[in-house]
C-alpha positions in Angstrom: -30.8 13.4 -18.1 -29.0 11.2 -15.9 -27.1 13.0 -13.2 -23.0 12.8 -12.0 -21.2 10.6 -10.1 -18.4 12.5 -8.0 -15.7 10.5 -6.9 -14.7 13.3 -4.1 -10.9 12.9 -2.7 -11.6 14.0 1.1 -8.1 15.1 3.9 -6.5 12.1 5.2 -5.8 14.0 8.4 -5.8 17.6 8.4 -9.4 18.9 7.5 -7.0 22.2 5.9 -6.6 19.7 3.1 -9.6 19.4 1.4 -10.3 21.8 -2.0 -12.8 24.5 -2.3 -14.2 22.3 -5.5 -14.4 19.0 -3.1 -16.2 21.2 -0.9 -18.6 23.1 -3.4 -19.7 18.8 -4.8 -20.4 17.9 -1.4 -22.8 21.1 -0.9 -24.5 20.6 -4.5 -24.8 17.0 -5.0 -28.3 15.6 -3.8 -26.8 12.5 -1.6 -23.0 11.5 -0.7 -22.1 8.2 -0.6 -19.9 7.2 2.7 -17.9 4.4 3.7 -18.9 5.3 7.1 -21.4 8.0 7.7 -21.2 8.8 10.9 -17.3 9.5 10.4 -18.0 11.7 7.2 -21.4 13.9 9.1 -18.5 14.9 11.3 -16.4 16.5 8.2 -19.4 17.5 6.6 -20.6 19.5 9.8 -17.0 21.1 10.4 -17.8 23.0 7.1 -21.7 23.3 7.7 -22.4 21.1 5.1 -25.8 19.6 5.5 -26.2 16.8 2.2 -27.5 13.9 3.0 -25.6 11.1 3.3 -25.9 7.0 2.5 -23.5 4.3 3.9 -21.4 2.7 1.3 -18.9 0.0 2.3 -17.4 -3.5 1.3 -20.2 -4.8 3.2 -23.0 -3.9 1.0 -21.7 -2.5 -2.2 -23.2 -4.6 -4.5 -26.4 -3.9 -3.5 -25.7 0.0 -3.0 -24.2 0.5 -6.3 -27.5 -0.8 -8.2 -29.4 1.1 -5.6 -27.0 4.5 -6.3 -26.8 4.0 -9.8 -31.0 4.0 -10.4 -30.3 7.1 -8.7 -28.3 8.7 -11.0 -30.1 7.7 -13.8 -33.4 9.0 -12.7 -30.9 12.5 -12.7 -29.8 12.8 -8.9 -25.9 13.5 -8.3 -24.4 11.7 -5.9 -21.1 11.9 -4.5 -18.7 8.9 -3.1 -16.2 9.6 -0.5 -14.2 7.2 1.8 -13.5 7.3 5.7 -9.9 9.6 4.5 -8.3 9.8 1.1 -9.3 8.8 -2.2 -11.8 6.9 -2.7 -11.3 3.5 -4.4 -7.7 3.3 -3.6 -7.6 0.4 -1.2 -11.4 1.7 -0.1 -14.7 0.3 -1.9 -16.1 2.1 -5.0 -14.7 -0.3 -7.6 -18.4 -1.8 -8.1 -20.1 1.9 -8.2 -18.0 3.0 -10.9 -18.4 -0.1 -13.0 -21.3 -0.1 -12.5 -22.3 3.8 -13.3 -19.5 3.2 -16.5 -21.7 0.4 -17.9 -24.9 2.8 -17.2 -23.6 5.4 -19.6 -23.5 7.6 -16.2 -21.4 10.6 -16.5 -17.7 10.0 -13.8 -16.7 12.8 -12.3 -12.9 12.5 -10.1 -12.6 15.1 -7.8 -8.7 14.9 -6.6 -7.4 15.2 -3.3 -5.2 14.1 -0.5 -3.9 10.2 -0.8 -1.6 8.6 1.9 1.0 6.2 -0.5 1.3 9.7 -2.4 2.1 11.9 0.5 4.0 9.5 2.2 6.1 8.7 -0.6 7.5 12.8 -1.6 8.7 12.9 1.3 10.6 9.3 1.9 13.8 9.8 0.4 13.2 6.9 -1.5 12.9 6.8 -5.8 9.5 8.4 -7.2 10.3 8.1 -10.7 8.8 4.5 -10.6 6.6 2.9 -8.1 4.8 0.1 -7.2 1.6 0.2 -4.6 0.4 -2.8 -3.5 -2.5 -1.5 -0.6 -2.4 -3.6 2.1 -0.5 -6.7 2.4 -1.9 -9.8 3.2 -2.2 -10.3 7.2 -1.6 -14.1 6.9 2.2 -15.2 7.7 2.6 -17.2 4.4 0.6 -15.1 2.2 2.4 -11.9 3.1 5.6 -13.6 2.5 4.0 -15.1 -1.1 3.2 -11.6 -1.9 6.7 -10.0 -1.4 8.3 -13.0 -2.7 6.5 -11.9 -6.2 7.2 -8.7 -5.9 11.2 -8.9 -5.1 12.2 -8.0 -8.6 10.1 -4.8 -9.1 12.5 -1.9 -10.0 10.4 0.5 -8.5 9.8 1.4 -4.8 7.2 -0.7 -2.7 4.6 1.0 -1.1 2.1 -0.3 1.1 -0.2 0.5 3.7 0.2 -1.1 6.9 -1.7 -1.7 10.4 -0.1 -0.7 13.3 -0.4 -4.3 15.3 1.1 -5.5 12.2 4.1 -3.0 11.2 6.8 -5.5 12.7 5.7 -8.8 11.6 5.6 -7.0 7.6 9.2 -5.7 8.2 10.5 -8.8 9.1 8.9 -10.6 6.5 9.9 -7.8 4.0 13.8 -8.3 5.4 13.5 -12.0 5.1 12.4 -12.2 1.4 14.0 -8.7 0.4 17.1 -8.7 1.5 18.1 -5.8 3.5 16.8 -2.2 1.8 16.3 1.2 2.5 12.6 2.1 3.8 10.8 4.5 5.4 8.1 4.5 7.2 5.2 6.9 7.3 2.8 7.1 10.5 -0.1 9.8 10.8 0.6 11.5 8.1 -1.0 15.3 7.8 -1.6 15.0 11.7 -0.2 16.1 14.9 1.8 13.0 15.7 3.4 12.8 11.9 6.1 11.1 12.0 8.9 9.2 9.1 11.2 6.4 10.5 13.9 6.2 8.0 16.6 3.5 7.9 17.4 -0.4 6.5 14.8 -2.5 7.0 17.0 -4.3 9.5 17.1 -1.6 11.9 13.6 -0.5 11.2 12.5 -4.3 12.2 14.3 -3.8 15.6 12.8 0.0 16.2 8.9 -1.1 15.3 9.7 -4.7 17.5 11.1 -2.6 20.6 8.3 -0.3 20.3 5.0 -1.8 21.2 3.0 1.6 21.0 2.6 1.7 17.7 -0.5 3.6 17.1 -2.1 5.7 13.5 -2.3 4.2 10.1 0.9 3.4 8.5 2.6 3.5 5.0 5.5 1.5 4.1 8.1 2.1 2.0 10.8 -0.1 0.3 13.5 0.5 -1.7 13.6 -1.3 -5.3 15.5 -3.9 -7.0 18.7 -2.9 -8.4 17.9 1.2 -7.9 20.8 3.6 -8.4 20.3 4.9 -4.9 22.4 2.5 -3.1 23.3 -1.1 -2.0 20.9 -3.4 -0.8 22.3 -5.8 1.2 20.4 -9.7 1.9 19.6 -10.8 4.4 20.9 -13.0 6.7 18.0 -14.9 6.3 18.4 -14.6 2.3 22.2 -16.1 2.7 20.6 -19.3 4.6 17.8 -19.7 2.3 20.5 -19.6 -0.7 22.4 -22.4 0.5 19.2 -24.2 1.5 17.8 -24.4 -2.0 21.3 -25.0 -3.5 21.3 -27.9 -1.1 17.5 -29.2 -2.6 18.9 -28.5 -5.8 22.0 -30.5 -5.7 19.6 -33.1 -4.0 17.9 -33.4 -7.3 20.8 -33.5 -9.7 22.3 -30.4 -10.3 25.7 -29.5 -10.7 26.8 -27.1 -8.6 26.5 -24.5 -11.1 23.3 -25.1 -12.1 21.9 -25.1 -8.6 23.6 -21.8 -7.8 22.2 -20.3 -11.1 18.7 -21.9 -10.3 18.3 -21.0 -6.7 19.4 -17.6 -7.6 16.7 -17.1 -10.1 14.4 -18.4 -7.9 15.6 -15.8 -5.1 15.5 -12.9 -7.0 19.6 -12.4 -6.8 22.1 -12.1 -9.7 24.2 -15.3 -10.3 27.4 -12.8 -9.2 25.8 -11.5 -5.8 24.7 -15.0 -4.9 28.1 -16.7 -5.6 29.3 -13.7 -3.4 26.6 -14.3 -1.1 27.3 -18.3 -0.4 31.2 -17.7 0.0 30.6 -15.5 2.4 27.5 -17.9 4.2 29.9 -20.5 4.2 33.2 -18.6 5.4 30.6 -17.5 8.1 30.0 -20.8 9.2 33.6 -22.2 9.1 34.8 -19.4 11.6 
């Protein structure tokens, strides 16, 4: 009989976290999986556990997961755990499980501790919808493609963040958002814990005056059009407005038309970005 592949959820801070059944699989199974052993022998030796273990990581998971997989067909049960969290969710595994699905192997998720999840009860933000994107992308433009697609979600934004690179997403996330509610989430379960709360305007400043940022980082962003209050754009989004109705009006449109088309295009109802360019343009009469 083939054996079991556990997908074990593991703390993503305090070692309190972790189940008494998470525990029990990493005793029983016959080798664990880790996206960086020497990080999960320390876990494993807090709770005299004494499995052995195998690296697993983005690095050579397609050759692992064929290598795991023969494993767990010849009937040993192996368990996959990340460096914190649960596994798979913006960690490797992805292959593994395909892989073991396609086998006929037995999947077994054993849940746990997950930092977009604990970051986001206690935000303040919406959690009756949500979006989680992982990590955004660390290249200026990309990042700023990304939340550009993203603008009209309904849902909260959640993403997990570097420290290094917590002020440059803000930013970006105030210059295509507009300006939201967020919250953000640093060392989470840990000593140091700690939620910044505020408008994305003001949490820009706090991250860009502070260059101590230190801990892994969740971000979270209000929605489009939530009941929970007012976003307000942008600065930026008020000059980008008239920009495009500029290029549009450029290439033919009425005035009308390039309002309604460069309000599409920025994510804004026609009403908020007529509001929006009267007030740009009494700005810049004054």
């Amino acid at each position: 009989m083939p054996g079991t592949l556990y997908i074990v959820a593991t703390p993503i801070g305090n070692l309190e976290d972790i189940t008494q059944r998470a525990l029990r699989i990493l005793g029983e199974v016959d080798l664990i999986g880790c996206e960086d052993t020497r990080h999960t022998r320390k876990l494993l030796s807090h709770f005299g556990i004494n499995t052995k273990t195998i690296s697993y990581h983005e690095h050579n998971e397609r050759e692992r997961a064929t290598e795991l997989c023969d494993l767990l067909e010849g009937g040993k049960n192996v368990a996959l755990v990340s460096d914190a969290g649960t596994p798979l969710i913006s960690d490797p595994g992805f292959r593994l499980v395909r892989t073991a699905i396609e086998r006929n192997v037995r999947i077994v998720s054993i849940p746990g501790p997950t930092a977009f999840a604990t970051a986001l009860a206690a935000s303040g933000l919406a959690t009756d919808e949500f979006f989680f994107g992982g990590f955004l992308p660390s290249r200026d433009n990309a990042r700023r493609a990304k939340l550009e697609q993203l603008r009209t979600i309904p849902g909260t934004l959640v993403f997990y963040e570097a420290p290094h690179r917590i002020a440059k997403t803000l930013q970006a996330a105030l210059n295509v958002l507009g300006d939201r509610e967020a919250a953000v989430g640093r060392e989470l379960t840990k000593l140091h814990e700690e939620f910044t709360r505020g408008l994305l305007s003001e949490l820009a400043k706090h991250f860009s005056d502070n260059t101590t940022v230190h801990g892994e980082i969740v971000l979270m962003i209000r929605g489009r059009d939530q009941d929970n209050g007012p976003t307000t754009p942008s600065t930026n989004t008020a000059t980008q407005l008239l920009e495009r109705i500029r290029n549009f009006e450029q290439q033919g449109l009425n005035s009308k038309d390039a309002l309604k088309t460069a309000a599409r295009e920025l994510g804004l109802k026609r009403a908020e970005a007529y509001r929006l360019m009267v007030a740009q343009k009494n700005r810049r009469t004054r």
